[in-house]
C-alpha positions as CSV (number, residue, x, y, z in Angstrom):
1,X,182.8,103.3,86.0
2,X,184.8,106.6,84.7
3,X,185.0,109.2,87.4
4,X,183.2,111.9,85.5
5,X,180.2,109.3,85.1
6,X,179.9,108.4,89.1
7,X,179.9,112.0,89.7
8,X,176.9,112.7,87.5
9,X,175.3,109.7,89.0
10,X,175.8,111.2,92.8
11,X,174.5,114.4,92.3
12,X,171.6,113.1,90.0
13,X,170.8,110.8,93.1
14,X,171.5,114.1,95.8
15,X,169.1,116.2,93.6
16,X,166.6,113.8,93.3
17,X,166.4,113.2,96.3
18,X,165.7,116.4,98.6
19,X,163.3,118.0,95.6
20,X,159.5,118.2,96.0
21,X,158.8,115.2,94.0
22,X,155.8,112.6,94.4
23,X,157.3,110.8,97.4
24,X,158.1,113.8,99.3
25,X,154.7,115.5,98.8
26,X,153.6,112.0,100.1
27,X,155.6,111.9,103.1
28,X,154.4,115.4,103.9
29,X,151.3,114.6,103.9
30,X,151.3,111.4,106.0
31,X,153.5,113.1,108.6
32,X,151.0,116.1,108.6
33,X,148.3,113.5,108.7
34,X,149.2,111.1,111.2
35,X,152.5,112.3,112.8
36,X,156.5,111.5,112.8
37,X,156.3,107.9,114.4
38,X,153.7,106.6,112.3
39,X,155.1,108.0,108.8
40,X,158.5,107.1,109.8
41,X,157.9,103.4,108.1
42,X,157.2,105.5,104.8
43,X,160.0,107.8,105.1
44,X,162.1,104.4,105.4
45,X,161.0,102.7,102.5
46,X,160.9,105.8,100.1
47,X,164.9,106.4,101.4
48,X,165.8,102.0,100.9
49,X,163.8,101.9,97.8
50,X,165.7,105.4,95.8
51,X,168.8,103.1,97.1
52,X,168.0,99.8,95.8
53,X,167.1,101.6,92.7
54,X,170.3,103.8,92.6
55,X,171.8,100.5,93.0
56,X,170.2,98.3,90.2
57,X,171.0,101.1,87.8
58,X,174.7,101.3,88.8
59,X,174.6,97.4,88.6
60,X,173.5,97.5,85.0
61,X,170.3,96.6,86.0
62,X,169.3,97.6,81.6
63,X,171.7,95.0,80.3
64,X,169.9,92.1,82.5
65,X,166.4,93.3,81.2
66,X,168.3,93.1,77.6
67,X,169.4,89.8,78.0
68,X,165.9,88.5,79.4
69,X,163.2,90.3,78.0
70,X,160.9,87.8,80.3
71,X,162.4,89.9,83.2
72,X,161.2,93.0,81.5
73,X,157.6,91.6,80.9
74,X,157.6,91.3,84.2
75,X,158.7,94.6,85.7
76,X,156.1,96.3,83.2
77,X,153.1,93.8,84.4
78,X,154.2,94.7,88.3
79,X,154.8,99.1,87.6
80,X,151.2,98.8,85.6
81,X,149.8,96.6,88.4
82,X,151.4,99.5,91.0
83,X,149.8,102.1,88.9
84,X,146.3,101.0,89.1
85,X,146.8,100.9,92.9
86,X,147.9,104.4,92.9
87,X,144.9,105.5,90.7
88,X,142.3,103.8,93.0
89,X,143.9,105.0,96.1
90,X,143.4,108.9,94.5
91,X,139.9,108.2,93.8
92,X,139.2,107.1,97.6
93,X,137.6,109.7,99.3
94,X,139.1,110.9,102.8
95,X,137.4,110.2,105.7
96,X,135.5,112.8,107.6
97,X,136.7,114.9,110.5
98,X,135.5,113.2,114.1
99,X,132.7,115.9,115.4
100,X,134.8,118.5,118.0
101,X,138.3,118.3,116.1
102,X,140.3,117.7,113.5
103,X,141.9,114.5,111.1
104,X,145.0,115.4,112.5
105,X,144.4,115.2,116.2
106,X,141.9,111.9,116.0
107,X,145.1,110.4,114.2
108,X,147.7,110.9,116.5
């Protein structure tokens, strides 16, 4: 891989990765919600899964789904699959505050 490309590539991956995108909003959240140790399984897998996926893209992960367009079936069954999960987990309603304090506090 030329220089000039892998340098584009890092500092796609830096920026992407410390702006206030859909995972990070969702991290706060959870760590407002139910505190550091119990969010820190979340915060784990949204850090190993921008890796893997840095990863697969810097192991031509497009030319694969090229070759076997089976493999791409797939991955669009599984993201629309993952998006219906995301769209009924919106449309849950939160629980209600226990009487004498908050979410937060009955959480911890």
């Amino acid at each position: 891989m030329p220089l000039d490309l892998l340098l584009a590539l890092l500092l796609f991956a830096f920026v992407t990765s410390i702006t206030p995108g859909p995972n990070n909003l969702m991290l706060l959240a959870s760590g407002v919600n139910f505190g550091l140790r119990r969010t820190l399984p979340h915060i784990l897998g949204v850090g190993i899964g921008f890796a893997v996926m840095v990863a697969l893209v810097g192991l031509r992960l497009g030319q694969v789904l090229e070759a076997w367009p089976q493999a791409y079936t797939a991955m669009r069954v599984g993201s629309g699959h993952e998006n219906a999960l995301g769209v009924r987990s919106g449309r849950t309603e939160a629980e209600p505050a226990p009487p004498g304090g908050s979410a937060c506090r009955a959480a911890a």
